[in-house]
Every structure is written in C-alpha cells, then in structure tokens.
N, C-alpha and C positions, 0 to 999 in steps of 0.2 A: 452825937451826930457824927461826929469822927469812925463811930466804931460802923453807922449803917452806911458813914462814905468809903470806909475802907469793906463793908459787904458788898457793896454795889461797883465798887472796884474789882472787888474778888468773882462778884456774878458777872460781869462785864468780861472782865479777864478769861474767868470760864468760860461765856459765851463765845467770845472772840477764839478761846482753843477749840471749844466746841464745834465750831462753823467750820476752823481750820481743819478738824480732823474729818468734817460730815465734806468740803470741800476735798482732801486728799481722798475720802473713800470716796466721794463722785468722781473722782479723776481714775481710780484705779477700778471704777465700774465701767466707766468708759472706756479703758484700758482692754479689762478683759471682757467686754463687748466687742469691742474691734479684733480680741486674739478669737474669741466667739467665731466672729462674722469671716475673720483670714480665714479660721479654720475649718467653717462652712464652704468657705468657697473650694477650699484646696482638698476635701473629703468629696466632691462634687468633681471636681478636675479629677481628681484619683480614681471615681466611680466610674468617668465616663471615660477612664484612658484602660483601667480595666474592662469595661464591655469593649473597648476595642482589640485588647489583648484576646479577650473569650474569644471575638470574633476571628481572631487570626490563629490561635489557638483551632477552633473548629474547623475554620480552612484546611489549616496545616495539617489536621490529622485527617479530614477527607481527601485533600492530595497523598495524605500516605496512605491511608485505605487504596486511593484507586490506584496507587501507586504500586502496592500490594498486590492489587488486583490485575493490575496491566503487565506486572514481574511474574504472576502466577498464570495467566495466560498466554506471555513468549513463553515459559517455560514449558506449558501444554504445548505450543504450536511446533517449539523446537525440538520435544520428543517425536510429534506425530511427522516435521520435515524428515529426521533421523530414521524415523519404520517408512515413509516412501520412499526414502534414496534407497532402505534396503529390500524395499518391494521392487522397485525398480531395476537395481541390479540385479536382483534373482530373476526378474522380467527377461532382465537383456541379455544372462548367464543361459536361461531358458531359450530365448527367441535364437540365439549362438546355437546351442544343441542343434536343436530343431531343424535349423538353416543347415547344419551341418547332416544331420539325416536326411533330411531331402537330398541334399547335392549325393550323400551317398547313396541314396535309392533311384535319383537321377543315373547315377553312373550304369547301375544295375541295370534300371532302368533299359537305357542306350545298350548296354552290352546283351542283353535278354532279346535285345529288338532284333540285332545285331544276329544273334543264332537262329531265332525265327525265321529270317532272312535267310540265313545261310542253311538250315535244316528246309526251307518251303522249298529253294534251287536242289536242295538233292533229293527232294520229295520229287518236284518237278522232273527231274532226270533219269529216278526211280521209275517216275511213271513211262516217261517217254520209252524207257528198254522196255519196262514190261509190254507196252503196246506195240513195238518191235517185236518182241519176241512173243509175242502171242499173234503177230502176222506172223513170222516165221517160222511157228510151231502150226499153223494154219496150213499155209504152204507146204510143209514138212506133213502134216497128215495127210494135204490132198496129196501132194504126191505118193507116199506111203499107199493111200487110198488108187488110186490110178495102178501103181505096180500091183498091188497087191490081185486089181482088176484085171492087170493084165496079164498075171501070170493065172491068173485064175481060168482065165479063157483059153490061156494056154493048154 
C-alpha cells in the first residue's frame, strides 16, 4: 500500500507539474497571442502610414513633374521673350533707318520743290521776254516791212 501511496504521490506530483507546465505554456500562449495581436495591430499602423507615405510620395513626384514642366515652360517663354526683344529692336533699328530716309527724302523733297519753284520763275521770265521779243521783233518786221515799202515806192 505504501508503494501505490507513494505512486499516487508520484502521479499526483506529476499531475500537479504537469498542469504547472500546461499552465505556464497557457500563459506564454497568451503571451504570444498578445505579441500576435501588438503585432497585427502595429503591421496595420505601418500599412496604413505607408499608403500615406505612397500617397505623398505620388504627390511629390507630380508636383516635381509639373514642376518640370512649369521650369520647362518659363524656359520656353524666356527664350521666345529674348527672340521678341530682339525682334523688336531690329523692329525699332529698322523703324530709326526708315524715319531717317524719310526725313532725308523729305529734305530732298523740300529742296526739289524749292528748284521747281525757282526754275517755273525763270521759265515764267523766259517766257515773258520771249513774248516781248517776239512783239518786238513784230514791230521790227512791220517796220522793216513799211521802209522797205517805202522805199520801194520810192
């Protein structure tokens, strides 16, 4: 009797370790159910702090894109300002010439009018003697004409 009191001690004993150790490994299931469950949660925070990352991420690189794009279009508008200003000044180099041939065919102009003027008075003056002098050469034949008559009768 001894020997099945000291089995049933010994199974007792066992059981009592046995529960002990089915207790410590229920404690360290629950353990790592809760590092589980931290780590579900904090893979979840992390998932959704990276789609916010992605999201600013995307942003940021379509602000550099149009950013790209708005750098690549001053720099189109800035060459095409640079060829007007020098349209411009060949414009204004031009319209200077120009203004400047006029004023000098102006000048001519005036001084051309100027002779015209002063050639029509000597025209006019020309005329005036010739029509004197073709009275007076009138004059000068009748009389011619008359002596001639008279001597003729003579």
């Amino acid at each position: 009797m001894n020997q099945l009191r000291s089995e049933a001690d010994n199974a007792v004993a066992r059981a009592e370790e046995a529960e002990a150790k089915n207790k410590k490994y229920d404690q360290l299931i629950l353990e790592k159910d809760q590092d589980i469950t931290s780590m579900t949660h904090k893979i979840s925070v992390l998932e959704a702090e990276l789609d916010k990352v992605d999201a600013k991420l995307a942003e940021a690189k379509a602000s550099q894109d149009e950013g790209d794009s708005l750098k690549s279009t001053n720099e189109n508008l800035t060459r095409k300002i640079a060829l007007l200003e020098e349209e411009l000044d060949a414009a204004e180099k031009n319209v200077k010439e120009t203004m400047e041939k006029l004023r000098q065919v102006d000048v001519k102009a005036e001084h051309f009018e100027r002779q015209v003027q002063r050639i029509e008075q000597e025209r006019d003056q020309w005329e005036k003697k010739f029509e004197e002098m073709q009275q007076k050469y009138k004059q000068s034949q009748a009389e011619l004409d008359s002596m001639v008559a008279g001597m003729e009768s003579l």
